[in-house]
C-alpha atoms as one frame of an Amber mdcrd trajectory, in Angstrom:
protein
   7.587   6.675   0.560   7.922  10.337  -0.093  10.032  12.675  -2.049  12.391
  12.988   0.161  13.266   8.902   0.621  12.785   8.113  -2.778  15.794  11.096
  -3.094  17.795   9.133  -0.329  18.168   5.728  -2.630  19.898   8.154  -5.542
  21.367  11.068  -3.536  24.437   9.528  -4.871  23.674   9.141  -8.870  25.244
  10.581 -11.377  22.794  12.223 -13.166  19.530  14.468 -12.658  17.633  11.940
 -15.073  18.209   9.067 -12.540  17.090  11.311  -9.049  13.947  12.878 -11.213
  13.192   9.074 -12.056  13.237   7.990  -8.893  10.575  11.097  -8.226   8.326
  11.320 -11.532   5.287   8.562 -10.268   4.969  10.808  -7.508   5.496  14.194
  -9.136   2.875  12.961 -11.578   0.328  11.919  -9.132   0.998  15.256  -7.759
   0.179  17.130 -11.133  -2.778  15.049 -11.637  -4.354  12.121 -10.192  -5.283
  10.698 -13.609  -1.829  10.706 -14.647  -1.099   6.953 -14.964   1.622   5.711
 -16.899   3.005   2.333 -17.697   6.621   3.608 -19.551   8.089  -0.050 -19.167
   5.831  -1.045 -21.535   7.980   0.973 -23.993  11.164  -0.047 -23.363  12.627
  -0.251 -26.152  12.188   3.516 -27.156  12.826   5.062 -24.234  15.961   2.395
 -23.549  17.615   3.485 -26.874  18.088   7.153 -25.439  20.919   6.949 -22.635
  19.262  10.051 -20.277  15.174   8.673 -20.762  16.881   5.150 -19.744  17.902
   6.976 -16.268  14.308   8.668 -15.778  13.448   4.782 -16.687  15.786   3.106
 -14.281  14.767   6.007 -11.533  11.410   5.145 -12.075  11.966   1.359 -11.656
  13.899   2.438  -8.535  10.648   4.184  -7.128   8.431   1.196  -7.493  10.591
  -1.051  -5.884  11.240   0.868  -2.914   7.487   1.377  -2.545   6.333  -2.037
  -2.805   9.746  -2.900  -0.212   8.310  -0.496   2.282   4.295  -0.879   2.093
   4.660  -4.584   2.416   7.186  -4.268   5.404   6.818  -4.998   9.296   8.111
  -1.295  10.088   5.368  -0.019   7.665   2.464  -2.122   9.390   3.868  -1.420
  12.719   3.894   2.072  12.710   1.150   2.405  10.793  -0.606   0.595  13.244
   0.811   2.944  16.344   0.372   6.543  14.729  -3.067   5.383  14.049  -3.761
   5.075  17.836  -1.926   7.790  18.818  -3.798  10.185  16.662  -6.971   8.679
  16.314  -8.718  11.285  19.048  -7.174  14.451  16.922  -9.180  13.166  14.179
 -12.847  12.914  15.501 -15.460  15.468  13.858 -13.194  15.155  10.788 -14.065
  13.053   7.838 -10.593  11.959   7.625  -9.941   8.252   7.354  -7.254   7.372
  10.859  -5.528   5.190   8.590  -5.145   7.110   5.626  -3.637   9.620   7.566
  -1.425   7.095   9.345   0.229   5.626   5.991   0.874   9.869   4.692   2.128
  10.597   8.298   4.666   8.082   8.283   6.189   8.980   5.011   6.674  13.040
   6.056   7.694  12.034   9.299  10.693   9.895   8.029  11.367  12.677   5.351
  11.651  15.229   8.369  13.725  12.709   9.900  16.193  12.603   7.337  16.095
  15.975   7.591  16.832  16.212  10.986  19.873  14.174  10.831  21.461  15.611
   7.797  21.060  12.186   6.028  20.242  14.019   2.353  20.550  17.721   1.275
  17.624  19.290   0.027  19.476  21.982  -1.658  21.059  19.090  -3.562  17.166
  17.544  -3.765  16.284  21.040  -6.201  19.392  20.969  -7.795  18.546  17.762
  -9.485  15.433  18.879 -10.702  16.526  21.785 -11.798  19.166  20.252 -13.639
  17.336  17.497 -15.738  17.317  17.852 -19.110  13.711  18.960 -19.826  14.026
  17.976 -23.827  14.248  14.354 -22.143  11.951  14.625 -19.894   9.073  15.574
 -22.266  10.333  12.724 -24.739   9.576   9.763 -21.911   6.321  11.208 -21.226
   5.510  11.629 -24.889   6.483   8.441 -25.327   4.776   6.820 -22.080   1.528
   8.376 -23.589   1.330  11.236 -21.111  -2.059  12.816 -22.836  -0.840  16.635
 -20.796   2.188  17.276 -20.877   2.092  20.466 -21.177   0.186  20.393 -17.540
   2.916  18.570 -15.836   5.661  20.714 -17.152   3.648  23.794 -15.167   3.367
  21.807 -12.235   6.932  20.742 -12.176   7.812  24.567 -12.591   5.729  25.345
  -9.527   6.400  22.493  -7.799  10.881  23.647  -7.852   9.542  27.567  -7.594
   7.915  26.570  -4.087  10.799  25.173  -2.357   8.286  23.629   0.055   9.896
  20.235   0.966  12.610  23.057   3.280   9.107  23.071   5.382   9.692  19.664
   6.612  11.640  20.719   9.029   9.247  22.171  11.377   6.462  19.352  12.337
   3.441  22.199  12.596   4.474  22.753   8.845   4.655  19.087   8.633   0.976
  18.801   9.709   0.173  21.640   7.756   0.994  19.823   4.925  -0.475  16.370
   5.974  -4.159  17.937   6.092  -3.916  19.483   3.180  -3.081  16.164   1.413
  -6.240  14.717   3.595  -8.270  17.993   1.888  -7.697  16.608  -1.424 -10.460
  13.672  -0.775 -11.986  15.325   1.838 -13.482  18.705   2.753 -13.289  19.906
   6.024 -11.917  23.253   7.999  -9.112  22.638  10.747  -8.577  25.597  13.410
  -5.013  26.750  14.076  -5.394  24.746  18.153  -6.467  21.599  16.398  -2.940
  22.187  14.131  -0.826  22.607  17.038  -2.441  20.040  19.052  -1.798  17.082
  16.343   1.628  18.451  15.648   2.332  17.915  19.571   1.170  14.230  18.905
   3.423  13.827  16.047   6.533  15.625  17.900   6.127  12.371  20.624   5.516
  10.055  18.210   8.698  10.749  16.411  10.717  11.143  19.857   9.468   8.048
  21.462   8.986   5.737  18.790  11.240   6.471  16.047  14.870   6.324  17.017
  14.481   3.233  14.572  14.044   5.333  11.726  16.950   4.182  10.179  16.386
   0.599   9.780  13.630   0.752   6.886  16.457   2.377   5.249  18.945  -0.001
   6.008  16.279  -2.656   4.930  15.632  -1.497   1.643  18.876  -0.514   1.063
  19.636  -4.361   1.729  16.932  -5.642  -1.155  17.800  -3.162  -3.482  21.379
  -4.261  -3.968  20.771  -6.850  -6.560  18.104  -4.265  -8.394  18.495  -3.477
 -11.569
């Protein structure tokens, strides 16, 4: 899932640590596609500091509702149908149909929550702003984060932009989804090809996702004996 549904499993914690948790793999793969880190395999250091426990029980939090939702029927499903819808916007492009599928999926349910005032994303930046940074660069020092000097630019840029308020608007919404496509492969797109795909997407969402809300309510469901 992305930011935006990992946010709507915490939107109600406590503290920043726990929402930034519940972001970091992401934010990481983000910053840098080699940054892979395995911070349950040091536990016990990072669980003897009460605000590195919450980035660890965030992060916990983020795998779990991952692995709920990638190995769930409403993930194959509409996986499956957003792949045929959009398959024809694709040709001439190197882009894989089903990669784009499995990214599409995860914006469109951010805009939807969005859409139906389900999260705030003012409340989204305030937690990042708002974690304690000290912290934060401990439980990556300690997960073995080799740069973390690089991360803590990205995460700077990454609150400065404010870009998630563009997930509103489904153009900017397929905006974004070819630039995540441009990061394995290179191609141009023309503005008509934009509009075109983000008509596509606009009755995908009306026609086939009024169930939105039920992954939600299913991983809701599994996640109550987390932890």
């Amino acid at each position: 899932m992305n930011f935006l549904s990992h946010f709507y499993f915490e939107r109600f914690a406590t503290t920043p640590e726990r929402v930034v948790g519940s972001l970091l793999p992401d934010l990481l793969k983000n910053a840098d596609k080699a940054f892979i880190l395995k911070p349950n395999n040091f536990e016990d250091q990072i669980g003897a500091k009460p605000l590195q426990s919450e980035l660890l029980k965030g992060w916990n939090g983020h795998i779990e509702v991952d692995r709920l939702f990638h190995n769930s029927d409403y993930f194959f499903h509409h996986t499956h149908e957003i792949k045929e819808s959009v398959k024809n916007e694709l040709i001439g492009l190197p882009i894989r149909p089903s990669f784009f599928a499995h990214i599409a999926l995860e914006l469109l349910l951010d805009h939807l929550l969005i859409q139906h005032k389900a999260i705030s994303i003012a409340k989204f930046y305030t937690a990042l702003e708002r974690v304690d940074r000290n912290s934060l660069r401990s439980f990556l020092v300690t997960s073995e984060l080799k740069d973390v000097a690089k991360f803590d630019a990205f995460f700077d840029r990454f609150i400065a932009s404010q870009y998630i308020y563009e997930y509103t608007d489904l153009i900017q919404v397929t905006r974004a989804l070819f630039q995540i496509c441009k990061r394995l492969w290179s191609f141009d797109v023309h503005e008509d090809q934009v509009l075109s795909l983000s008509s596509k997407l606009s009755l995908y969402v009306k026609e086939n996702m009024k169930d939105f809300h039920d992954i939600y309510q299913y991983i809701h469901y599994e996640m109550i004996d987390f932890e």
